[in-house]
Every structure is written in C-alpha cells, then in structure tokens.
C-alpha positions in Angstrom: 4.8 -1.9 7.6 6.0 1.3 6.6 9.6 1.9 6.5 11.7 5.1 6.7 13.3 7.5 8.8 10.6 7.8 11.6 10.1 3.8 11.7 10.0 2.6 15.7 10.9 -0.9 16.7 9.0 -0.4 19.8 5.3 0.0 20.6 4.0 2.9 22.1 1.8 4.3 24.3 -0.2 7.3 23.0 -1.8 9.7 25.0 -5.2 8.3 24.9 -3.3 5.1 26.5 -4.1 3.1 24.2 -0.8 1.3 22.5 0.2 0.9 18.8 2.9 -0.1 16.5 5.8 2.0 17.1 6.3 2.9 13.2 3.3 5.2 13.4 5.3 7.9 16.0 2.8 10.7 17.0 1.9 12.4 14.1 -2.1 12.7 14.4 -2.4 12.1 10.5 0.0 8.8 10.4 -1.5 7.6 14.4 -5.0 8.0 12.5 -3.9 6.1 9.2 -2.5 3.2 11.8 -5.9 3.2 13.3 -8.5 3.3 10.9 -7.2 2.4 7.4 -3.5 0.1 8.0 -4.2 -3.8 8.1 -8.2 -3.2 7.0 -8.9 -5.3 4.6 -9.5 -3.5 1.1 -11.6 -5.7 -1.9 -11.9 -2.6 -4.1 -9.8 -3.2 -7.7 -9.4 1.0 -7.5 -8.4 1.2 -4.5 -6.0 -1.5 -4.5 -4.1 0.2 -7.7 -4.2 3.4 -5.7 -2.6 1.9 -2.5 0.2 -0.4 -5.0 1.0 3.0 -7.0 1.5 5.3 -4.1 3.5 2.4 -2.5 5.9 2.6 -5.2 6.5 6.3 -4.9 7.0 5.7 -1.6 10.0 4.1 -2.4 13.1 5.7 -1.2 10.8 8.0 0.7 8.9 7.5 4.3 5.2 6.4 4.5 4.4 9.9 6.4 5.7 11.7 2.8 2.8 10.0 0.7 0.3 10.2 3.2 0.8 14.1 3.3 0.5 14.1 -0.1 -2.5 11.8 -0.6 -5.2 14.1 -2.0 -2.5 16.0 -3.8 -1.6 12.8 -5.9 -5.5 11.6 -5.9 -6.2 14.5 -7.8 -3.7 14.5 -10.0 -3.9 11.5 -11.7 -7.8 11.8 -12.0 -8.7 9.5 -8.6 -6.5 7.0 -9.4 -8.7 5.7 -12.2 -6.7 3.3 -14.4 -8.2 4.2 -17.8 -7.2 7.3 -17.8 -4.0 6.8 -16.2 -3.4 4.3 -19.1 -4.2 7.1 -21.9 -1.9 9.5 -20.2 0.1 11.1 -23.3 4.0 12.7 -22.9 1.7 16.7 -22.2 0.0 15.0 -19.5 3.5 13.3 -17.7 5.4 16.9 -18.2 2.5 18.4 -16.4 2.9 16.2 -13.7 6.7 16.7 -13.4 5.7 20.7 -12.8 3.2 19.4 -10.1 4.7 20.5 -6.4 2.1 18.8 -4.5 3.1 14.7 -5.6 6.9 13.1 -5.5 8.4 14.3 -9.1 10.1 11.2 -10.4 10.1 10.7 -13.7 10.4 7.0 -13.4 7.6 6.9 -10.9 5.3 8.6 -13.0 5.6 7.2 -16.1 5.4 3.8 -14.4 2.0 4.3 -13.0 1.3 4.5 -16.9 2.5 1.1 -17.0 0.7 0.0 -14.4 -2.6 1.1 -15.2 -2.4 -0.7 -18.3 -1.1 -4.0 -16.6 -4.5 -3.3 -14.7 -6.1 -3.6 -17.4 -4.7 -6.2 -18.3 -5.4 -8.3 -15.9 -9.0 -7.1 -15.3 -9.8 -8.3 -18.8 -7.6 -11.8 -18.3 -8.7 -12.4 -15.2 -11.7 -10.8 -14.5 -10.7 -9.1 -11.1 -7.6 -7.4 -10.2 -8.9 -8.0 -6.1 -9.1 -11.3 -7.1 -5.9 -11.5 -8.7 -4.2 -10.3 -5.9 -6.1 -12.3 -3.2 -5.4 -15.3 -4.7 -1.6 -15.4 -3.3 -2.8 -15.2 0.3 -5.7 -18.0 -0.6 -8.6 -14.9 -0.7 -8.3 -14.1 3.2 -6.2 -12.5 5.2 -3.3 -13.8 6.9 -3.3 -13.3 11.3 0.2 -13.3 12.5 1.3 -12.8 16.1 4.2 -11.1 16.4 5.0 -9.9 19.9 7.8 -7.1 18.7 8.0 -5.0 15.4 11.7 -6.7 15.0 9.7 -10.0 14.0 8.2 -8.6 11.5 9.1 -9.3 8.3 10.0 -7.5 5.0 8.9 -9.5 2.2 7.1 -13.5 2.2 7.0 -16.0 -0.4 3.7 -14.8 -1.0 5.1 -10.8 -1.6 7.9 -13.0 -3.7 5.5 -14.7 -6.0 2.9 -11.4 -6.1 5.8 -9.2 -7.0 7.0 -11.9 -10.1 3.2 -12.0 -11.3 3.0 -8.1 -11.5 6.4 -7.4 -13.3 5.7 -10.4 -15.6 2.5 -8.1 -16.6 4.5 -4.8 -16.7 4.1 -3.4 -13.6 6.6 -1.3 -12.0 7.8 -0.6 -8.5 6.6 -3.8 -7.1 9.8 -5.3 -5.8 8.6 -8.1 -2.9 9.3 -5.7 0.1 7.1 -2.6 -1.2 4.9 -5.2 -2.4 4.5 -6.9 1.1 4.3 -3.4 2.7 1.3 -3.0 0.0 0.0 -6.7 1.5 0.4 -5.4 4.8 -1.6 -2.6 4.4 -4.7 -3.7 2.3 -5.5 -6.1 4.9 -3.9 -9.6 3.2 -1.9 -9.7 6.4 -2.3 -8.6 9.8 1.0 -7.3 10.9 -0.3 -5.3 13.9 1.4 -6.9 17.2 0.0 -8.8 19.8 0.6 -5.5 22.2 -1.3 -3.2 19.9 -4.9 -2.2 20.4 -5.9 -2.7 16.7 -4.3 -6.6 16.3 -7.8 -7.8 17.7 -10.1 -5.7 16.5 -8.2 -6.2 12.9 -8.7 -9.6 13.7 -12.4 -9.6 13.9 -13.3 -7.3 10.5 -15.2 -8.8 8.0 -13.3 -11.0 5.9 -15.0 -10.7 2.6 -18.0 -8.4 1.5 
C-alpha cells in the first residue's frame, strides 16, 4: 500500500459510511484512487510501466504527491510510452529537470530512460512485459485477508524475486518494497482488508481479459 506521512494503520469510516483502508485519509482524489483504480487488476504492458515508473518517484515521497501530479508527469514523458522514453537524449532530461509540475530528481528521471529500454527488452525476449510480471504471482492475483493494515506486509518473496528480475534487466527504483507497493496496486495482490468495502468487490473482478 502506499506509504508516507498520511499513511493510517486504522480503517475508516468515510462520510458515505462506507469503510476503507485507513492509508487513503480523506482526500477526495486519494479516497477515489482507493476506490476505483488500487488493487484492480491492470494487464496493460503501458500501463504497468506507467504505474512501476511513478512508483519509483514516489520514493521518498507520499503516494498523495504522485497522484497530484499524475497528468503532469503523463504528459511529460509523452504518455508514458516506452519508445520514446528510451530515445530521450541529455536536451530532453534538462527540460524535464526545468518541469515544476513532476518530482525533479535527476536520478529518477534518467532512470525511467533505463527503464523504458529494459521494457523493451523484455517485450522483445519475452514477448509480454504483463506477462513477465504475472508470472511471479502464477498470472492471477493473490486474495489475502488481513483483518488490520498492521498485517500487511512490505515486500514478499514474490516482490523479492520481481525486484532481482527487473534490476538484472536495468531497471531502476524497483527495490522489493516499492516493487510490492507496485504489486499491490496493479491488482497482483489484494491487500484491501477484510473490513473495507472494496476487499470483496476486488475479489470478484475479472481475473484475466
């Protein structure tokens, strides 16, 4: 799940009654997130490298951060599309340093260049990088029950071997917790607990398209 200053250990219960994981707060835009996108599934190979990038600028920074920044940093770095963040030349990384509206870290930036072109990579090794990534959770996603965010964990052997595979391609960023934060919220796990109103209905999405 998320992690960072505003991260709850307790459920709560919103306005509308209804009760959620206790990381998501009140903000509308992060209760929204929670409720329509976190633990969904995702099979899309762009949209996976979108969610694994922005989960590595999130590092050192809270969840709400990126998600306010979200279109900013889709447009620009041209929708997240790997080929052309893989082309991206030392004019095209300065600009982005200049750009206010995404997380200016050097680092972070220029390893989105990196792993773009481990993308590629692996989409012409392996065919699939949703396949590629799957394939550590046995392509489905894993149901846990935790009754209280404190059982949740941090990393698995699963975010352990994923985050091994990706640096052994080039990747950056992709240490085993943000990597099972990144698991957590493309679906591969459902870390919602037992208390909160989107565990079952999680639960009951369609596993594969």
């Amino acid at each position: 799940m998320p992690v960072g200053p505003e991260d709850d250990r307790r459920d709560l219960i919103g306005a509308d009654g209804k009760c959620r994981c206790g990381w998501c707060g009140t903000d509308p835009l992060y209760m929204a997130y929670h409720d329509t996108e976190w633990g969904v599934p995702e099979w899309d190979d762009r949209a996976l490298f979108e969610k694994l990038i922005l989960d590595g600028f999130q590092a050192g920074l809270s969840w709400i951060t990126i998600l306010r920044k979200r279109d900013n940093f889709r447009a620009a770095f041209d929708g997240f599309d790997p080929h052309k963040i893989a082309r991206y030349d030392r004019r095209k990384l300065d600009r982005l340093m200049q750009d206010a509206g995404i997380v200016r870290n050097r680092a972070k930036i220029e390893g989105s260049v990196l792993n773009a072109r481990g993308w590629l990579e692996i989409q012409e090794q392996e065919g699939s990088f949703s396949d590629f990534l799957w394939d550590f959770v046995g392509g489905k996603p894993k149901r846990n029950s935790w009754t209280a965010l404190h059982q949740v964990p941090v990393e698995s052997p699963e975010s352990q071997a994923m985050s091994k595979a990706l640096k052994k391609r080039g990747f950056t960023f992709v240490g085993p917790t943000i990597v099972y934060a990144f698991m957590q919220a493309v679906g591969m796990v459902n870390d919602h607990t037992l208390g909160c109103h989107r565990h079952a209905q999680v639960n009951k999405l369609k596993r594969r398209p």
